[in-house]
C-alpha positions as CSV (number, residue, x, y, z in Angstrom):
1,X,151.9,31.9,-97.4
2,X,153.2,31.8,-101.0
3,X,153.4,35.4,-102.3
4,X,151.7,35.0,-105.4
5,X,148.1,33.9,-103.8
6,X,145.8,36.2,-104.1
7,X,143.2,35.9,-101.1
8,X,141.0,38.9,-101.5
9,X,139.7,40.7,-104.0
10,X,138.2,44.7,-103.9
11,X,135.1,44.8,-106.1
12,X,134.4,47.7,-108.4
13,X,132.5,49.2,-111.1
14,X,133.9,50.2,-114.3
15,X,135.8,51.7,-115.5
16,X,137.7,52.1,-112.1
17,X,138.6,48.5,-111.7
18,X,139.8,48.9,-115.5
19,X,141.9,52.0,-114.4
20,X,143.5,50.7,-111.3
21,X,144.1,47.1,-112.9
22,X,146.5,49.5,-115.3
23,X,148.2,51.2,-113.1
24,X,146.8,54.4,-114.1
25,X,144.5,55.2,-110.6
26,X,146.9,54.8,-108.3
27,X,145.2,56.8,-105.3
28,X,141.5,55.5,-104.7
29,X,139.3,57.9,-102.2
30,X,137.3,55.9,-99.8
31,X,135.0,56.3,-97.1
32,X,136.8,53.2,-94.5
33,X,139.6,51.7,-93.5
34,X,140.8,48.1,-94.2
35,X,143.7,46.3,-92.9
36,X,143.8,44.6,-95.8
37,X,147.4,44.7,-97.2
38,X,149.6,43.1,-100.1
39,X,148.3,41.4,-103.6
40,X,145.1,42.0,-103.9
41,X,142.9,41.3,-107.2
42,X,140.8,43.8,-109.0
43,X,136.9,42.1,-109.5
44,X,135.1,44.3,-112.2
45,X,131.2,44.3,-111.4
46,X,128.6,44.1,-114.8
47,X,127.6,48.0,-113.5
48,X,129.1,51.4,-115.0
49,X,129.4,54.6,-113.0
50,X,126.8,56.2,-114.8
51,X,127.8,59.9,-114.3
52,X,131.2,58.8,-116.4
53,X,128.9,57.3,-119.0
54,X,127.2,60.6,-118.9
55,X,130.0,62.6,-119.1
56,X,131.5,61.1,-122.2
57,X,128.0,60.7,-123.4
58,X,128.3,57.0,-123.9
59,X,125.6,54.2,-123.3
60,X,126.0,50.6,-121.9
61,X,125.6,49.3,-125.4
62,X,128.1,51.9,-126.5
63,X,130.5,51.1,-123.8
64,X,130.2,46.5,-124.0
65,X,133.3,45.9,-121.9
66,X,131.7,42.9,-120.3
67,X,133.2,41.6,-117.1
68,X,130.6,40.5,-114.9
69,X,132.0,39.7,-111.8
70,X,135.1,38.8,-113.5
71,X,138.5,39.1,-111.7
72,X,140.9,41.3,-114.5
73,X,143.6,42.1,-112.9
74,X,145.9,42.4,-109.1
75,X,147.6,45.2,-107.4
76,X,149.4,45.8,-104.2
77,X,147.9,48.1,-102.0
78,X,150.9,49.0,-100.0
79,X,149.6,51.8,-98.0
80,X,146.3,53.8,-96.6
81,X,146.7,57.5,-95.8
82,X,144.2,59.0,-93.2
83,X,143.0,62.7,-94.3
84,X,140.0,65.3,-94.4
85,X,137.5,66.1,-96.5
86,X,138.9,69.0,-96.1
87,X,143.2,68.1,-97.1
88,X,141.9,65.5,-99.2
89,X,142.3,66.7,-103.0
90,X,145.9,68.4,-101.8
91,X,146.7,65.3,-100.0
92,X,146.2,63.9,-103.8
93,X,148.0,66.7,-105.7
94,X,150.8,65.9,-103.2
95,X,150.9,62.0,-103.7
96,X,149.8,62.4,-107.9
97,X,150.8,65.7,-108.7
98,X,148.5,68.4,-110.5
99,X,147.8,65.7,-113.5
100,X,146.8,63.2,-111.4
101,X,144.0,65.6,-109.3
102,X,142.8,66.9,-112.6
103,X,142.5,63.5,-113.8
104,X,140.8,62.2,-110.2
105,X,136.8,62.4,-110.5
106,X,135.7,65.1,-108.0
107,X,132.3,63.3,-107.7
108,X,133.9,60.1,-106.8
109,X,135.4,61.9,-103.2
110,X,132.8,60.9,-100.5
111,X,132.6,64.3,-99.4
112,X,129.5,63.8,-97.8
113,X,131.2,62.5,-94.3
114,X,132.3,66.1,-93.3
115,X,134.0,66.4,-90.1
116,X,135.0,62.4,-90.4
117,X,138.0,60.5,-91.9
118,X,138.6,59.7,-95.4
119,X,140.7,57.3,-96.8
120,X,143.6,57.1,-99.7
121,X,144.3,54.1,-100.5
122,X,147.4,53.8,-102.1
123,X,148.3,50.9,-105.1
124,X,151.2,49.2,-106.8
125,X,152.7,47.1,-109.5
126,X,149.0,46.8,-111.3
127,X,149.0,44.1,-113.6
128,X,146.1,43.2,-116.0
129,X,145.8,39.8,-116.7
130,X,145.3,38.4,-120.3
131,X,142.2,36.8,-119.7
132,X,139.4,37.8,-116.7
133,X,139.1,35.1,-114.4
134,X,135.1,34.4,-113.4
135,X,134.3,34.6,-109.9
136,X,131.0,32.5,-108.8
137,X,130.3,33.9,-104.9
138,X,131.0,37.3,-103.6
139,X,131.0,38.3,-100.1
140,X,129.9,41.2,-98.9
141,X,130.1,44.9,-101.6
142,X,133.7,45.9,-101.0
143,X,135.3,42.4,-101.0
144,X,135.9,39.3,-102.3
145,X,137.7,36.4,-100.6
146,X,139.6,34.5,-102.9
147,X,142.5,31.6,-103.4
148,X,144.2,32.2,-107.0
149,X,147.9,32.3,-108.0
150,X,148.3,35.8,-109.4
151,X,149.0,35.5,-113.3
């Protein structure tokens, strides 16, 4: 398979699929596993993680970055770490550094799974493209199959 086709997509709300299309969330917190590896693109959803609209004190109207269900951007995910509710924000300090955990949304770490595995998903080379491609079907919440070239 050619190295530049991008076959799935991970689906997200802004402004995180904004953040990891640029390279600056690098470390993503989840709740499961995937053994999805290599290109991958980044599919911005119309929705916006509210308590971050709240926190800046910013409105949908305020905050018209538009890409619903728009592909804007690819990444590699090149690894997933296994940790703890417990290790997980040092197991972030140690892959990010002290910026990077300060900079992490606490409220986005599903902490509610105590006693279970969480997930750091790890990303590279994050490109955002110059134009958002628009995506017709999804399938399933996490994922989006795809067959693009990446820009």
């Amino acid at each position: 398979m050619d190295k530049n086709v991008i076959t799935n997509s991970l689906v997200l709300v802004q402004p995180w699929s904004m953040e990891i299309s640029e390279g600056k969330m690098k470390y993503l917190v989840r709740s499961f596993n995937t053994k999805i590896r290599g290109r991958i693109g980044i599919l911005s959803t119309r929705n916006y993680d509210k308590i971050w609209l709240n926190k800046f004190k910013l409105n949908d109207r305020e905050n018209k970055i538009h890409y619903n269900s728009r592909l804007i951007g690819s990444v590699d995910l090149v690894n997933i770490i296994i940790t703890t509710p417990k290790n997980v924000k040092s197991d972030l300090e140690r892959l990010g550094g002290k910026e990077y955990i300060e900079y992490y949304p606490e409220y986005f770490i599903p902490y509610v799974i105590t006693g279970k595995k969480l997930y750091i998903w790890v990303f590279d080379k994050a490109k955002r493209w110059k134009e958002p491609i628009q995506v017709t079907k999804r399938y399933g919440m996490q994922w989006c199959k795809l067959d693009l070239i990446d820009e």
